[in-house]
C-alpha positions in Angstrom: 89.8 117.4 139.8 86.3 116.9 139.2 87.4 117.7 135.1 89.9 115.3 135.2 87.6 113.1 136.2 85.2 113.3 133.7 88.1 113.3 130.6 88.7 109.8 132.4 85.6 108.2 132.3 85.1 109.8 128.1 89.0 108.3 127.7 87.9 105.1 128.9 84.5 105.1 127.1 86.1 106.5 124.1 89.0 103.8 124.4 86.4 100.5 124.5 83.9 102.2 121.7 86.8 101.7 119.2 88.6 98.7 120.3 84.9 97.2 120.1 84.8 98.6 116.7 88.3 98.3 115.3 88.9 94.6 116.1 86.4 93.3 114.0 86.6 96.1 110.7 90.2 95.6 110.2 90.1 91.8 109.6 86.8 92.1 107.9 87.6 91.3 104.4 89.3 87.8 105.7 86.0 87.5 107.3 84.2 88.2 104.5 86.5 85.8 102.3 85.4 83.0 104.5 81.5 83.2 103.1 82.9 84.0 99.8 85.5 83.7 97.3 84.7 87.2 94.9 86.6 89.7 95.9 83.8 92.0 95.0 81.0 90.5 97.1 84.2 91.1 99.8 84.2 94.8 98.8 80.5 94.6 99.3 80.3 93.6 102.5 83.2 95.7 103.9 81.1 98.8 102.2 77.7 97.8 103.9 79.1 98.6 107.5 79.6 102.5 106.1 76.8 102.7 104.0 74.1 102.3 107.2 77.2 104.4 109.1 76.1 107.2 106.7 72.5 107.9 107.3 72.7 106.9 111.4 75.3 109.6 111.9 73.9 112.4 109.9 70.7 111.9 111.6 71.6 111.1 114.9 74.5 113.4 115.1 72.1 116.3 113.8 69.8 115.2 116.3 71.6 115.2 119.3 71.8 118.7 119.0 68.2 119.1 118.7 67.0 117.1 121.6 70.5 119.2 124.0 71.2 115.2 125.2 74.7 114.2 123.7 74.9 111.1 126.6 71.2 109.8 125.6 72.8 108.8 122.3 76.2 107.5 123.3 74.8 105.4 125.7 71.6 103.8 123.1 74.6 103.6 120.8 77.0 101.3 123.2 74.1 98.9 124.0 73.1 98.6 120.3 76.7 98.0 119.3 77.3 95.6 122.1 73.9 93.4 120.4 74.8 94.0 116.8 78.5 92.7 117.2 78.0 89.8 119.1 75.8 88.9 116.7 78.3 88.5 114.1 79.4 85.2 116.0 76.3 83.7 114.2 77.0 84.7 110.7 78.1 82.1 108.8 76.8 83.0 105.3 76.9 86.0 103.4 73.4 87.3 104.2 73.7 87.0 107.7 76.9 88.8 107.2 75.7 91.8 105.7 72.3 92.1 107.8 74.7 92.2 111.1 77.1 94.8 109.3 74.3 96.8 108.3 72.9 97.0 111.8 76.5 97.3 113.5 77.0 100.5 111.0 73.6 101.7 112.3 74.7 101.3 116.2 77.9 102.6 115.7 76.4 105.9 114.1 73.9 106.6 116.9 77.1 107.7 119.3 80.2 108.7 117.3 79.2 112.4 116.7 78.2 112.7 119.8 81.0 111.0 121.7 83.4 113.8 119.8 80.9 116.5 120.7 80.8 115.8 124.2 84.6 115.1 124.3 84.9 118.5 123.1 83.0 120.2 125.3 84.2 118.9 128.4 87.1 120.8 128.6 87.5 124.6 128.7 90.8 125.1 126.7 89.5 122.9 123.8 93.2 122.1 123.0 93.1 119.4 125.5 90.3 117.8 123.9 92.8 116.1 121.7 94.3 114.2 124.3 90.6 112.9 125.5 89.4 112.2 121.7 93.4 110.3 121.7 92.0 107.0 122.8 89.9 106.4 119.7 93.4 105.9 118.4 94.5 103.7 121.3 91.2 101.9 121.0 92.0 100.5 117.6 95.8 99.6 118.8 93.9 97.7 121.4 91.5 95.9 119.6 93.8 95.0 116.6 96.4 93.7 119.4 93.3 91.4 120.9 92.7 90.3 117.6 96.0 89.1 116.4 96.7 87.3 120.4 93.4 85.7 119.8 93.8 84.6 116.3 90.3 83.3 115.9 87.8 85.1 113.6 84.9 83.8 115.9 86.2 84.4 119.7 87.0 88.2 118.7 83.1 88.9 118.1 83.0 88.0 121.6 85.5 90.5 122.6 83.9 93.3 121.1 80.6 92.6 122.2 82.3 92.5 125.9 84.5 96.0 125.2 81.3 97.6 124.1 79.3 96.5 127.7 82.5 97.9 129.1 82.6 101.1 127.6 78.7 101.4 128.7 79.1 101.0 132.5 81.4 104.0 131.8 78.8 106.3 130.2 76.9 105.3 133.4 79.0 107.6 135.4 80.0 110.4 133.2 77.5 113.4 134.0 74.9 114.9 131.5 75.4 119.1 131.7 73.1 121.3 130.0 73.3 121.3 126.5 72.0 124.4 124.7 69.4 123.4 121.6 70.1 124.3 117.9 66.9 124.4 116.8 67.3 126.3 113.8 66.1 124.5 110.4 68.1 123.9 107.3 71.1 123.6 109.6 72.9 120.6 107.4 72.6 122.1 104.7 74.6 125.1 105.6 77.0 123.7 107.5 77.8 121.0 104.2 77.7 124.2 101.9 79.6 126.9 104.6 82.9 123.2 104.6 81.9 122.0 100.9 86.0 122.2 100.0 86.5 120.6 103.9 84.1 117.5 103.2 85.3 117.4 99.0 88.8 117.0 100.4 88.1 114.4 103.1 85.4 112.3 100.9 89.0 112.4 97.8 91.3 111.0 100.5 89.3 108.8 102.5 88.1 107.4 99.3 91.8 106.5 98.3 92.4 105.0 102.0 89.4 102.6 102.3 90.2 101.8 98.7 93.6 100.4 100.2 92.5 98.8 103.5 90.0 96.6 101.6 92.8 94.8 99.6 96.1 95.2 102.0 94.7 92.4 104.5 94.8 89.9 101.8 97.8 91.2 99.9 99.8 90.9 103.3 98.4 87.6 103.5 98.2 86.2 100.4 100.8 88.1 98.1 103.4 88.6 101.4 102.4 85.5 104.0 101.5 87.1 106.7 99.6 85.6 110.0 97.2 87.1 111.6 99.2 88.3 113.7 101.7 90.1 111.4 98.9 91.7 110.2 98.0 92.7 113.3 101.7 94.6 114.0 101.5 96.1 110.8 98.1 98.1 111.7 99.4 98.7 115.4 102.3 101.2 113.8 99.4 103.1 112.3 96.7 103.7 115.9 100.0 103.9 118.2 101.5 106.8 115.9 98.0 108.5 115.8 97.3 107.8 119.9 101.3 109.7 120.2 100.6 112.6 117.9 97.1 113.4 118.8 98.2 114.1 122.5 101.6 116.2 121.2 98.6 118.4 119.7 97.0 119.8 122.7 100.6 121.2 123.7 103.9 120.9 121.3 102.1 121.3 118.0 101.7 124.4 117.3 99.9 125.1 113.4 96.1 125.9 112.6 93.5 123.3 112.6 93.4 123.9 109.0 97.0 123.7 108.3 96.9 120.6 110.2 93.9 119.2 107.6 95.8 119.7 104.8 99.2 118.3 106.0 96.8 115.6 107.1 95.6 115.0 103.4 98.7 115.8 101.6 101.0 113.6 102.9 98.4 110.6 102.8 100.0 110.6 99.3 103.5 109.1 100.5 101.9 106.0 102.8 100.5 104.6 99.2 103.7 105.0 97.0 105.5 103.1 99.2 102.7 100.8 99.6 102.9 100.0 96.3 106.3 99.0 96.6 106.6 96.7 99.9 108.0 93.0 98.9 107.2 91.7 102.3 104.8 92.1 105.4 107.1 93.9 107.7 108.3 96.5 105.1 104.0 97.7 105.4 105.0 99.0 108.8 107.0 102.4 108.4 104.3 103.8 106.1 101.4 102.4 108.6 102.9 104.6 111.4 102.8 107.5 108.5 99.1 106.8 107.5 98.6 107.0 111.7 100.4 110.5 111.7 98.5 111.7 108.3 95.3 110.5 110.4 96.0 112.7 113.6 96.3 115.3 111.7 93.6 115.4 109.3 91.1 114.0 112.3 91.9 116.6 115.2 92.9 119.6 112.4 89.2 118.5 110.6 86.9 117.9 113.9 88.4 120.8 115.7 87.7 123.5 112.8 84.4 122.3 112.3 83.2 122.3 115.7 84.8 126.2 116.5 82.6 127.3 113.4 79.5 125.0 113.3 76.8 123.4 115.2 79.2 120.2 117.1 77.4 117.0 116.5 76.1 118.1 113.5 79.1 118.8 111.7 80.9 116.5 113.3 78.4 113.6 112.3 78.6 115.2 108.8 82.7 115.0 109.0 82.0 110.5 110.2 79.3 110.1 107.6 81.5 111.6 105.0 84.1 109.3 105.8 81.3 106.4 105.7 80.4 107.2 102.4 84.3 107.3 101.2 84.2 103.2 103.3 81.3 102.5 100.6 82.5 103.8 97.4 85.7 102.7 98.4 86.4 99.2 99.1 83.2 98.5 96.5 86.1 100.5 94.0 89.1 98.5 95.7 87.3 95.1 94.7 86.8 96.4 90.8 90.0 97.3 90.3 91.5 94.4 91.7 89.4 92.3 89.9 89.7 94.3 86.5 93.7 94.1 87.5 95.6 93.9 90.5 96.1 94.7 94.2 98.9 97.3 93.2 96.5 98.7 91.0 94.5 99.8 93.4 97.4 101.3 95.0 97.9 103.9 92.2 94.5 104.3 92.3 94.5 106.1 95.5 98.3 107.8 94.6 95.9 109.7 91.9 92.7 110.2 94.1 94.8 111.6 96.8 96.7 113.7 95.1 93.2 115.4 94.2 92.4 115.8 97.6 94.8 117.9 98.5 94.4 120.3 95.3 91.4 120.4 96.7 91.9 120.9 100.6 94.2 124.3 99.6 90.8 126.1 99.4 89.8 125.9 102.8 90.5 128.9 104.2 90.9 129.6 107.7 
């Protein structure tokens, strides 16, 4: 009982740290289009969030393994989040824009590794974990859902500043065991060199991925006509078919962690070819809900094998700041292509990138 209650409280603070973070980073290029019209400024300022993501959650992450205090930095993190994303209500010109992105990437990286950590370790068979670590999923269905029902770019800074104060009176009651230290020096550096074909494989994909959600916002609006809110339906397919898939894991899904990588990486392929072919909004949807499944199992499979092998917050906050550094270099790539050429363009771009990924993910080994 008293475990089940705990995986409650991390469900619920893991469920209102992502819908906080979700509803405002999938409309973020529109947002960014509304201080200005290049659509590589727009890559620029989608890439800044990641880019201060990077640093935070290598440090922080390796650092909450140091200090043996995993709930010190998710709770620092939920309060800075909660600051930095209200703030965005007052950005109204591109500097102010990229200072608050900056400083919301920064928050945001204080607690994600050690959110997963804890997660992780709060449950004996480490199976069930998946179910807990679930809600990130539901937390971005949630938050693009409150999005597209409010359909205002300013009211739903407000909502995740509120979600993150939420998710913080949660922390406030989830316990703080005792955490054993990892003191030992040089730590990051074996851990990046012991996964090097792990973090090659997920920097390739990831790389591809944030390379399509910079444009595919504005090519469902612009090219197809969506509204907000059919944007908003397209993107839910993708978190509701990662929330279903991540719980079928702790129980009726039964492959390796590393298998479940690979399949993660490898079918990412398949969501952009028939991206590339979509003549209207709706048509997005079928191969959202296959980028959600690709995501399940390429997050859990990724996470999982890392923290069996490896220091947890510190891998782990190697495994988020690798897929920051894929949300710099790729929507800063996104808006060159598509300014060189076209939105599909960028679309074949990540067929190709992906397709290296998983050439490259069949070296990890097991």
């Amino acid at each position: 009982m008293q475990k089940l209650q705990v995986n409650n409280l991390v469900r619920s603070a893991t469920f209102f740290q992502h819908a906080g973070i979700s509803i405002v980073f999938v409309f973020m290029p529109i947002i960014a289009k509304g201080v200005t019209d290049s659509v590589f400024e727009i890559g620029l300022i989608v890439a800044s969030f990641s880019f201060a993501q990077i640093l935070s959650e290598i440090y922080f992450g390796r650092h909450s393994d140091k200090k043996g205090t995993r709930l010190k930095f998710i709770r620092i993190g939920f309060i800075g989040c909660a600051a930095a994303f209200g703030l965005h209500y007052f950005a109204d010109d591109i500097t102010l824009l990229f200072l608050v992105r900056i400083a919301a990437g920064i928050a945001s990286g204080i607690m994600i590794p050690a959110m997963i950590a804890y997660a992780y370790e709060a449950n004996h068979d480490k199976k069930r974990a998946a179910t807990v670590i679930s809600f990130h999923a539901l937390g971005w269905l949630a938050g693009i859902a409150a999005a597209g029902f409010a359909n205002d770019l300013k009211l739903i800074f407000l909502i995740s500043a509120a979600s993150f104060v939420i998710g913080l009176f949660f922390t406030l009651k989830m316990p703080n065991p005792p955490q054993e230290k990892e003191l030992e020096p040089g730590t990051t550096k074996k851990v990046i060199s012991k996964n090097k074909f792990l973090f090659s494989s997920l920097l390739l994909r990831h790389i591809g991925a944030a390379s399509v959600w910079t444009i595919l916002p504005i090519m469902l609006m612009e090219r197809l006509g969506a509204e907000l809110y059919e944007i908003s339906i397209v993107y839910v397919a993708n978190t509701l078919t990662a929330f279903v898939l991540m719980n079928l894991m702790a129980s009726k899904i039964r492959m390796s962690n590393v298998t479940k990588f690979k399949v993660g990486i490898g079918c990412t392929t398949f969501v952009f070819v028939g991206l590339s072919l979509v003549t209207d909004w709706w048509m997005a949807m079928p191969f959202m809900a296959l980028v959600g499944g690709t995501w399940a199992f390429l997050f859990i499979g990724g996470n999982f094998h890392l923290m069996e092998n490896n220091p947890r917050s510190t891998s782990t906050g190697i495994f988020s700041s690798t897929l920051s550094i894929a949300t710099v270099i790729g929507p800063v790539t996104a808006g060159t292509i598509a300014f060189l050429f076209d939105y599909v363009a960028v679309m074949y771009f990540a067929i190709a990138i992906v397709v290296c990924a998983f050439i490259v993910s069949l070296k990890v080994r097991k």
